[in-house]
C-alpha positions in Angstrom: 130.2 -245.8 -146.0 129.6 -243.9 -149.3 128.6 -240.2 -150.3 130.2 -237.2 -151.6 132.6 -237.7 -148.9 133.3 -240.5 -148.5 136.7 -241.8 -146.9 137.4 -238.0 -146.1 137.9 -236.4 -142.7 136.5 -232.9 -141.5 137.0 -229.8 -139.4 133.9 -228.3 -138.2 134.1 -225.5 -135.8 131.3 -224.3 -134.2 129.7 -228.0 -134.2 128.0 -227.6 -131.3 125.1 -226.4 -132.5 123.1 -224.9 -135.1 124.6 -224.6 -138.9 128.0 -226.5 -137.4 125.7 -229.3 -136.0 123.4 -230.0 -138.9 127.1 -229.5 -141.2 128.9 -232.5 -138.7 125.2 -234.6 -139.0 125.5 -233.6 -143.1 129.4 -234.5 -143.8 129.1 -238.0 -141.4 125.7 -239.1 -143.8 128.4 -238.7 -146.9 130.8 -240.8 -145.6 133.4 -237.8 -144.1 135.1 -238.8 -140.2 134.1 -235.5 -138.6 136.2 -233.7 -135.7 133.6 -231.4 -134.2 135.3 -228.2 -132.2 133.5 -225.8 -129.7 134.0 -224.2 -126.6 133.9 -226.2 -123.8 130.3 -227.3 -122.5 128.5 -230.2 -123.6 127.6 -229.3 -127.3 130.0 -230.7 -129.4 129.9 -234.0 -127.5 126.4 -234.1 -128.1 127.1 -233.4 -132.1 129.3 -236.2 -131.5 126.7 -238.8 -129.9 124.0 -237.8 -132.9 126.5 -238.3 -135.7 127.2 -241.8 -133.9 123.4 -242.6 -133.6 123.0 -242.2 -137.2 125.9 -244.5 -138.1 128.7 -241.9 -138.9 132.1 -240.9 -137.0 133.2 -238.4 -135.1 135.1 -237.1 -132.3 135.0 -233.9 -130.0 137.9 -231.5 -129.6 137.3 -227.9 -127.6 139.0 -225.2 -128.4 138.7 -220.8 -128.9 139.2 -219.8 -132.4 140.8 -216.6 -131.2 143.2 -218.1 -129.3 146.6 -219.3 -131.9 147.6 -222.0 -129.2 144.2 -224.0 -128.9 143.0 -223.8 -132.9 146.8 -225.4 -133.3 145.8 -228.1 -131.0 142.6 -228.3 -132.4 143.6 -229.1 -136.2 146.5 -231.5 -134.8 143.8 -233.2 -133.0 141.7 -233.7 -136.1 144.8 -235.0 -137.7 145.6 -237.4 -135.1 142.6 -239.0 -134.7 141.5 -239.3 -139.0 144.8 -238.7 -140.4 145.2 -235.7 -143.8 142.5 -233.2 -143.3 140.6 -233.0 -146.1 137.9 -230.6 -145.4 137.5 -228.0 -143.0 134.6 -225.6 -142.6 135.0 -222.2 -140.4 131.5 -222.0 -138.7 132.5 -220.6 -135.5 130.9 -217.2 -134.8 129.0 -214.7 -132.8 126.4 -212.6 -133.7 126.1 -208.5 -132.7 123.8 -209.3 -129.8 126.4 -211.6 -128.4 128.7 -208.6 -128.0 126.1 -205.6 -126.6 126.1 -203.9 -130.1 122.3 -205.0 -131.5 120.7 -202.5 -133.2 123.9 -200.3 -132.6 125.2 -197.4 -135.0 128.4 -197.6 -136.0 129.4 -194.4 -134.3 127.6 -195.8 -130.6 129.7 -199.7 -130.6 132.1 -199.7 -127.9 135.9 -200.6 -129.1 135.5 -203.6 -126.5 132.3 -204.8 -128.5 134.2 -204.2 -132.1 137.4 -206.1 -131.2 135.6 -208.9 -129.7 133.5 -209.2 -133.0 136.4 -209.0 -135.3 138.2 -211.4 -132.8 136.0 -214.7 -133.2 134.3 -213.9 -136.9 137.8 -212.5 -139.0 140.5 -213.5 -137.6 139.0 -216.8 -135.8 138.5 -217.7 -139.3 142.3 -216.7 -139.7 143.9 -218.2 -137.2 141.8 -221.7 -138.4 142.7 -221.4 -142.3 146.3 -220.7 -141.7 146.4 -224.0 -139.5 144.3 -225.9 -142.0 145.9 -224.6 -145.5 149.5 -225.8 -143.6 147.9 -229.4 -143.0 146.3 -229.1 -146.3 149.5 -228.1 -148.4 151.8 -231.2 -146.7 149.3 -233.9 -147.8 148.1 -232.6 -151.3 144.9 -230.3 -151.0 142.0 -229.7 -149.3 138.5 -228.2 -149.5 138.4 -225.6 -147.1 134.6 -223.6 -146.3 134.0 -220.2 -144.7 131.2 -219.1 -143.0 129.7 -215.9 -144.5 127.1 -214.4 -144.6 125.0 -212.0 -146.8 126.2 -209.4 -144.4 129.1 -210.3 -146.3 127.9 -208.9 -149.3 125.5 -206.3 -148.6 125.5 -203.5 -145.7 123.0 -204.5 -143.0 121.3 -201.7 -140.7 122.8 -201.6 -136.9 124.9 -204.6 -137.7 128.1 -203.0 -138.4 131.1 -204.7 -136.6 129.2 -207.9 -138.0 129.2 -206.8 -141.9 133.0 -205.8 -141.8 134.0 -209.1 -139.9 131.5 -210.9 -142.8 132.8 -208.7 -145.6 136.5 -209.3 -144.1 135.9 -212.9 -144.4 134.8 -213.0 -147.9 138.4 -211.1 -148.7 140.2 -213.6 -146.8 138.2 -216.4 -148.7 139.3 -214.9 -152.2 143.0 -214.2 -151.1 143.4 -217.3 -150.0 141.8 -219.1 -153.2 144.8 -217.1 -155.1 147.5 -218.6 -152.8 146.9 -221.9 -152.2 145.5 -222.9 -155.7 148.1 -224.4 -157.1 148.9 -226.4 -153.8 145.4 -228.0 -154.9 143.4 -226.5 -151.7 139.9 -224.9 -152.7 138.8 -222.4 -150.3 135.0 -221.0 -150.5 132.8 -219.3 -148.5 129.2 -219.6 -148.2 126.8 -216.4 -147.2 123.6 -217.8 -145.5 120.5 -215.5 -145.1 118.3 -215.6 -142.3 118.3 -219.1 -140.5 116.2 -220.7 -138.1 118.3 -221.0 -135.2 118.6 -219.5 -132.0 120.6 -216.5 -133.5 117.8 -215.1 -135.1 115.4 -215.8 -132.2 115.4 -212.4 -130.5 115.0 -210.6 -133.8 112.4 -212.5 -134.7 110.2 -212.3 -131.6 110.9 -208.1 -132.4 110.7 -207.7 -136.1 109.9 -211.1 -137.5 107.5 -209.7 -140.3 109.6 -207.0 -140.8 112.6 -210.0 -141.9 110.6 -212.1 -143.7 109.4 -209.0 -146.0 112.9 -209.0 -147.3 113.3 -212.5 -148.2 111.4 -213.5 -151.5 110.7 -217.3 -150.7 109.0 -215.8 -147.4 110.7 -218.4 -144.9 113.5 -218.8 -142.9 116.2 -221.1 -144.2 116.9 -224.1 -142.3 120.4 -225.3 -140.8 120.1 -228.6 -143.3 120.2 -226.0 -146.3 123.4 -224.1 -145.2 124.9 -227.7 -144.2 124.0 -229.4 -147.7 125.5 -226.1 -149.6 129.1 -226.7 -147.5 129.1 -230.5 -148.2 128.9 -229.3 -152.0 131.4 -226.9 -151.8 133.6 -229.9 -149.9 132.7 -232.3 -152.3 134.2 -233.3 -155.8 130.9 -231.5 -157.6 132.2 -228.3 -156.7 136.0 -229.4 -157.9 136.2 -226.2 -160.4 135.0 -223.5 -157.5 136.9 -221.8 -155.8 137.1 -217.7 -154.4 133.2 -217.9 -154.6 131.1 -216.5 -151.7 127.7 -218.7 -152.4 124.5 -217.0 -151.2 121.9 -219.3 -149.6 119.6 -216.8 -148.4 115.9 -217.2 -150.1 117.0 -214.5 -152.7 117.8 -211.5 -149.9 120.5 -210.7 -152.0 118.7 -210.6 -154.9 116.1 -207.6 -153.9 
């Protein structure tokens, strides 16, 4: 098969659904083997069964990004099965509803809310760069992708454990672009706006003129868009990038 990735393999977390499905369905079209992670439940084997209707490759592994044990598993998994990783993106995450902290100040969020936050979105991502950079490092380089957001980059109203976990990852993208540069591994993050997926679909149904007000193109962006932005950043066409946190948000940021 050829494409930007051709004769690659991939790490997807989060490939159960949403941006992490349409990213597995995007990297299998150019050619990469794809190990698609999740939680347990049926998602990431139905990633797997679309990528394989469509022609591509792919395999299902579960695992918890907060837990060191399982993402160790999960990237020897992706090893065994495809051989040197050479791309990973770090899609797993939750969003502030998912923890009882939507809408909340930063001076109302329970501690139990805030640590589970910071748990899955900063040092999820942690835990699965420090597996993938050592994979990485002992077969020459890698292209590795965070997930962002623009909450990485700008403050977002009663969003708070969300915008230091997103600003956190951004840091972690940069210091780890320092590192592991000369070991050849690119490490990049991109910062999506406001997607259509189910995420967004309580806000919506609350405030969704209110959102699209603050986004010039007037729209919701659409899984595909954040998907074709990582297989960039994975690809050869983005072979002088790295540090970068890549906004793919309509223009949010740029109001």
């Amino acid at each position: 098969m050829s494409g930007l990735l051709a004769g690659r393999s991939a790490l997807v977390t989060g490939g159960g659904s949403g941006i992490g499905r349409a990213t597995c369905l995007a990297m299998a079209r150019e050619g990469a083997r794809v190990t698609v992670s999740d939680l347990p439940g049926a998602g990431a084997e139905e990633t797997v069964a679309l990528v394989r209707a469509a022609g591509g490759e792919a395999h299902a592994v579960h695992a918890d990004v907060t837990q060191p044990d399982q993402v160790a598993a999960m990237v020897q998994a992706a090893l065994a099965a495809y051989g040197p990783l050479h791309c990973a993106f770090n899609n797993a995450g939750i969003a502030a509803m998912h923890v009882g902290a939507g809408g909340q100040r930063m001076g109302d969020i329970s501690l139990q809310s805030w640590e589970r936050m910071l748990a899955v979105n900063l040092t999820g991502v942690f835990l699965c760069m420090a597996q993938e950079i050592a994979a990485m490092e002992r077969s020459g380089g890698g292209a590795i992708v965070n997930i962002a957001s623009v909450a990485g980059l700008v403050g977002l109203p009663g969003s708070n454990a969300y915008v230091v976990a997103k600003h956190g990852v951004v840091g972690l993208t940069r210091a780890a672009a320092i590192d592991h540069a000369a070991a050849g591994i690119r490490v990049n993050a991109v910062c999506p706006g406001y997607i259509d997926t189910p995420m967004i679909t309580e806000a919506m149904a609350r405030r969704g003129e209110q959102i699209l007000g603050t986004v010039p193109l007037r729209r919701l962006g659409q899984a595909e868009e954040i998907a074709q932005a990582v297989v960039f950043l994975c690809s050869d066409r983005a072979a002088f990038m790295t540090g970068a946190a890549m906004p793919v948000d309509g223009g949010y940021t740029t109001v």
